[in-house]
N, C-alpha and C positions, 0 to 999 in steps of 0.2 A: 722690535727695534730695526732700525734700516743698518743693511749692511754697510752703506756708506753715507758719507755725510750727504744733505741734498745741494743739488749743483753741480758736484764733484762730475758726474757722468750727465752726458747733455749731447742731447740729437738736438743741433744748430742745422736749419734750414733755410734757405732767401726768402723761399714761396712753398706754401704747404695750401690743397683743398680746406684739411682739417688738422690742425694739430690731436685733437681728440681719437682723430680714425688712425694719425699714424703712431701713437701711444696706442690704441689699441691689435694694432700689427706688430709692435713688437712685441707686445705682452704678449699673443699668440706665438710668437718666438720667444717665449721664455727670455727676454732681455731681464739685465740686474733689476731688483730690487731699487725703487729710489731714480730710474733714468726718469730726466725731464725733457723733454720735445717744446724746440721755442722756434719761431717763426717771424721773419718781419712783414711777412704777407700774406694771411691767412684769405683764403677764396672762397670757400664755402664752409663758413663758421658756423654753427648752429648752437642754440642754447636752449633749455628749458622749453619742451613741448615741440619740439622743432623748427621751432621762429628762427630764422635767419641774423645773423650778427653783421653788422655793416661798420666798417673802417674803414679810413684809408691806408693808403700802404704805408706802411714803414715807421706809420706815427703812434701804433699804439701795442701793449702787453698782448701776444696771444702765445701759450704756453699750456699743456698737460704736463702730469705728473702720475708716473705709473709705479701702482703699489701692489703690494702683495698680502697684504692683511687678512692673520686668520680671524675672519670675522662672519656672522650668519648675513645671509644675505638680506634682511631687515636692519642690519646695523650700519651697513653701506651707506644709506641716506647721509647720516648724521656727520659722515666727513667731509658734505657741502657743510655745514653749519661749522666746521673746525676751521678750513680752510676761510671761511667768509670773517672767523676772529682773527684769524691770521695776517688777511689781507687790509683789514681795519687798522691794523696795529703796525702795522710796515708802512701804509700810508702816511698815519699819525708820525711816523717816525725821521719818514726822508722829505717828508712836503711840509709837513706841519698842517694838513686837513685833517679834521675831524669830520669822519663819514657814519654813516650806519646800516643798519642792513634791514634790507627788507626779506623777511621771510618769505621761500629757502636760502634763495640763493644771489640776491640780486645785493648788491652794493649801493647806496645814494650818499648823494652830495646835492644840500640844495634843494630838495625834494627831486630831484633829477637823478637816472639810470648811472654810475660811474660805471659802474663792472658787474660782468655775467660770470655765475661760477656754474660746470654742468660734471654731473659725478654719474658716470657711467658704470659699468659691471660684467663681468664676462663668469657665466654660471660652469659647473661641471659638477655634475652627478649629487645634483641639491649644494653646492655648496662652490663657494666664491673663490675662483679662480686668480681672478684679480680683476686692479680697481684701478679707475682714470679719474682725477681729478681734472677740468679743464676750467682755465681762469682768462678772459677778456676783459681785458682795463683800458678805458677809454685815457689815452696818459697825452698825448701831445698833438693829438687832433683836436682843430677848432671851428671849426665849421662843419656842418652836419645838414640833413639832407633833408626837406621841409617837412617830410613825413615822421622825422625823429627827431629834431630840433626841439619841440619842446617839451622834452622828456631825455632828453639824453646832455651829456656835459662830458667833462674831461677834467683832468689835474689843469693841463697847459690852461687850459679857458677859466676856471676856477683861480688861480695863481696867476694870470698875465706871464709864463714863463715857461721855459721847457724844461723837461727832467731827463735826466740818465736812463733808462729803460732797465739798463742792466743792473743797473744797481738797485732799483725798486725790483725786481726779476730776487736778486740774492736775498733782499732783506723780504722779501714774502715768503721764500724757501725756509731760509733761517728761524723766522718767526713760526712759521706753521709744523717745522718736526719734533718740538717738544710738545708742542699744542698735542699734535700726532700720536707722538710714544703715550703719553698720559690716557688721550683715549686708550691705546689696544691694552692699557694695564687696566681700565676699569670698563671698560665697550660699553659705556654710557657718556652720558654729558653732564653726571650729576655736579662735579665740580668746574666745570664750566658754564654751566648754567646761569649762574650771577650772573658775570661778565659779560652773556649773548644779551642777556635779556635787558642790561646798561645800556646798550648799544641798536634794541630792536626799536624799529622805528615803527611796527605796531603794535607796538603794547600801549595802553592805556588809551587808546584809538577805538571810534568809531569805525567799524569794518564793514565792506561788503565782500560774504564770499558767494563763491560760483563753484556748485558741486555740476556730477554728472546732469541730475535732472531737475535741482532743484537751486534758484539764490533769495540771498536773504541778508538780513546783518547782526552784525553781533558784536562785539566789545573786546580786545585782546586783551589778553590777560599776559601771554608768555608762553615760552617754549617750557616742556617737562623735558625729565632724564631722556628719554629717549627721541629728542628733537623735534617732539609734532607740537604743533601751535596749541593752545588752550584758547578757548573763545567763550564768553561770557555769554550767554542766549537770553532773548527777550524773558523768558519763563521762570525764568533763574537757575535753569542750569547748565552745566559748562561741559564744551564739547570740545572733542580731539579730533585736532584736522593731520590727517597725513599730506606729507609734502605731494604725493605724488596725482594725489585724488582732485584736487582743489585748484585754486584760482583764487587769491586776496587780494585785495584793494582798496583804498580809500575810499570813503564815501563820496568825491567830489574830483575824484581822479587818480593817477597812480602809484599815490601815497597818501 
């Protein structure tokens, strides 16, 4: 359970490289339990596999969230897939979109990219120090840059309209610390697992994935208790992708 409620403590910044790198300088300074890092100008964003995040200034979510969870460091993954129901249901809440999530970590609207989540780890002596959640929500940017225009969207562009930031910022917090507490009482996803798998936008999908040496396709079935995809295989039997090994996608693009 977090010492304070989330929100309460907040490193507010104009301009940050990364909000991710400076959650994780404080967690090296043992900052509380529960501080979020928000930004209205993140510069050197990074997400998943270390692709680059492109916004414009001032228009859109860039925010970490530093945790301290006694958790093995195998279970760390599984707090991108809490944070990714989290941030669906805060959506659904203040905008009235309905989005879904692409396994691990990515957000859609539209078949289009909304939001990057990237969940970091800081180790000591086998065992999890603490943990950064980092969330990029593409919120009131509308134009986008030819190389990601058709793959990428926004709430504003989706809605014809702008939104509060901050108030989508509290109701994602909000939403995700009971999501949160629930995990560290059972350090699984057994009872959230419905609800991801409602919302996965490849389950019941023709798949292509992309391992280290080898691609191929397979059929999604759904995420298990401990948040790795299940995939259906030509053969008939069914394989466990970890989030971190892999590459999914659409068979006809990236969803």
């Amino acid at each position: 359970m977090l010492r304070e409620e989330l929100g309460e403590l907040l490193d507010y910044h104009r301009e940050l490289d990364s909000t991710n790198k400076r959650a994780r300088d404080l967690g090296n300074r043992q900052a509380p339990d529960g501080m979020v890092v928000v930004t209205d100008v993140q510069t050197k964003g990074v997400g998943r596999r270390g692709r680059g995040w492109e916004g414009e200034p001032g228009k859109n979510i860039s925010m970490s969230v530093l945790l301290y969870p006694k958790i093995a460091p195998n279970e760390a993954p599984m707090l991108t897939l809490v944070m990714a129901l989290a941030v669906v249901k805060a959506i659904k809440k203040v905008t009235g979109i309905q989005t879904k999530i692409k396994w691990p970590n990515d957000i859609i609207a539209g078949h289009k990219k909304l939001c990057g989540i990237l969940t970091e780890m800081k180790m000591a002596e086998n065992q999890v120090k603490y943990v950064v959640i980092g969330v990029g929500l593409n919120t009131n940017q509308v134009e986008f840059s030819p190389e990601v225009k058709d793959k990428a969207t926004s709430l504003a562009k989706i809605k014809k309209q702008s939104f509060n930031k901050e108030e989508l910022i509290l109701e994602i917090l909000r939403t995700f610390e009971p999501y949160y507490n629930h995990f560290l009482e059972e350090l699984s996803l057994n009872s959230l697992k419905e609800e991801y798998n409602k919302l996965l936008i490849n389950k019941d999908k023709r798949l292509r994935i992309k391992e280290e040496y080898e691609e191929y396709e397979a059929y999604g079935i759904g995420i298990n208790d401990a948040g790795h995809l299940l995939v259906g295989l030509d053969n008939g039997t069914t394989k466990e992708l970890l989030a971190g090994e892999v590459s999914v996608r659409g068979l006809f693009g990236y969803v």
